[in-house]
C-alpha positions as a Python dict, from the first residue, in 0.01 Angstrom:
ca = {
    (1, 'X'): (0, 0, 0),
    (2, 'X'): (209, 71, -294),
    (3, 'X'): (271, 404, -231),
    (4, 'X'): (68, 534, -500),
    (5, 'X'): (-231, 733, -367),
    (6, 'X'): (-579, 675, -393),
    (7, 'X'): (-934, 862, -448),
    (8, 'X'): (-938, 927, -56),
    (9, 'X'): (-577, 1023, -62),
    (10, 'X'): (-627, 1247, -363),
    (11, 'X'): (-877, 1412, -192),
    (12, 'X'): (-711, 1509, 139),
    (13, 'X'): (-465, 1672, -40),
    (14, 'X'): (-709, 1870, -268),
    (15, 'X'): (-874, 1956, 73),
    (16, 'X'): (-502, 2046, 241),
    (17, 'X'): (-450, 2262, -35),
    (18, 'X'): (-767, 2493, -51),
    (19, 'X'): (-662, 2559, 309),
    (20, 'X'): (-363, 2674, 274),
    (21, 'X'): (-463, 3066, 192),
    (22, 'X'): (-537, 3031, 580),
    (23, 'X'): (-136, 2989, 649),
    (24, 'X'): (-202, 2772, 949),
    (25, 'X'): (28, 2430, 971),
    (26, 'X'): (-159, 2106, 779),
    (27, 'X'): (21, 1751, 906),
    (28, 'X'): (-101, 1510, 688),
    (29, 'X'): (-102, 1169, 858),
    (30, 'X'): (-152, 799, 745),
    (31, 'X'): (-341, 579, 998),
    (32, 'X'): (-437, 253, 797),
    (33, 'X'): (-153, 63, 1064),
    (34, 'X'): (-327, 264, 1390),
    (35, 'X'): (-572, -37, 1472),
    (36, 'X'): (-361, -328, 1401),
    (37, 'X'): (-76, -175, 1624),
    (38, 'X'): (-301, -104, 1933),
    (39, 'X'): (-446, -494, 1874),
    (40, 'X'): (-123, -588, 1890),
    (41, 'X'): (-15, -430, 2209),
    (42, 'X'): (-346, -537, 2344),
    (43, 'X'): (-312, -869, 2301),
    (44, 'X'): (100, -830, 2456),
    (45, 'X'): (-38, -715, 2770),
    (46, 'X'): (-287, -1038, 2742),
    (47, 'X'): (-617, -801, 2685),
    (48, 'X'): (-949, -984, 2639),
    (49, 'X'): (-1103, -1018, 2300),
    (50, 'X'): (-1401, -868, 2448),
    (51, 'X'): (-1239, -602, 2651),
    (52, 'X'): (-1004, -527, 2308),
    (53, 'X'): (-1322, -449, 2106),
    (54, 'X'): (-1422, -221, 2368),
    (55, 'X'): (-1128, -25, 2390),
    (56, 'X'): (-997, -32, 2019),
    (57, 'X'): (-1104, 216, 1817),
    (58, 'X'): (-1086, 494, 2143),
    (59, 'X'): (-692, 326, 2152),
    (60, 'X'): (-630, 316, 1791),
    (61, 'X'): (-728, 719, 1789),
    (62, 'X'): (-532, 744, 2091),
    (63, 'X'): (-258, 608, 1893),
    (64, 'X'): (-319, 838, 1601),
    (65, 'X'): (-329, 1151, 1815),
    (66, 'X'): (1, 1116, 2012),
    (67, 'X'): (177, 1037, 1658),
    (68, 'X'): (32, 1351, 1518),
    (69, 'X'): (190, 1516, 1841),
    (70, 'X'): (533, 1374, 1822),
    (71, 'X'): (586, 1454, 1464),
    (72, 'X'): (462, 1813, 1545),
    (73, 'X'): (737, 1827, 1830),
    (74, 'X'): (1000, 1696, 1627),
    (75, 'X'): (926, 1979, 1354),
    (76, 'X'): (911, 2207, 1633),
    (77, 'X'): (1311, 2120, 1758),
    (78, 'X'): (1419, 2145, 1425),
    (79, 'X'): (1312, 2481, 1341),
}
């Protein structure tokens, strides 16, 4: 959380970089805040613990994708 990056981090980039002889578009993306914000739009629409742990971690990836997709489109309008 300090900005500094760890093993994991380290190692998505390592692995971002040996793909990039293959010249197709890499978007690295942080998710650590993906669950906590869908828990906390769950439980503003008054979700049920047990229907939040149902639902979470297909939400939370939901939440993750449509990121990914919106920072893609924003690249897109600026080139």
């Amino acid at each position: 959380m300090d900005g500094s990056d760890s093993p994991r981090t380290q190692s998505v980039r390592a692995f971002a970089r040996n793909l990039a002889p293959l010249n197709i578009p890499i978007l690295l993306w942080d998710e650590r805040w993906s669950t906590q914000a869908v828990e906390r739009a769950m439980i503003e629409a008054d979700v049920s613990r047990a229907k939040r742990a149902e639902k979470v971690d297909a939400l939370a990836a939901a939440h993750i994708l449509q990121g990914a997709i919106d920072a893609l489109a924003n690249l897109a309008q600026r080139h």
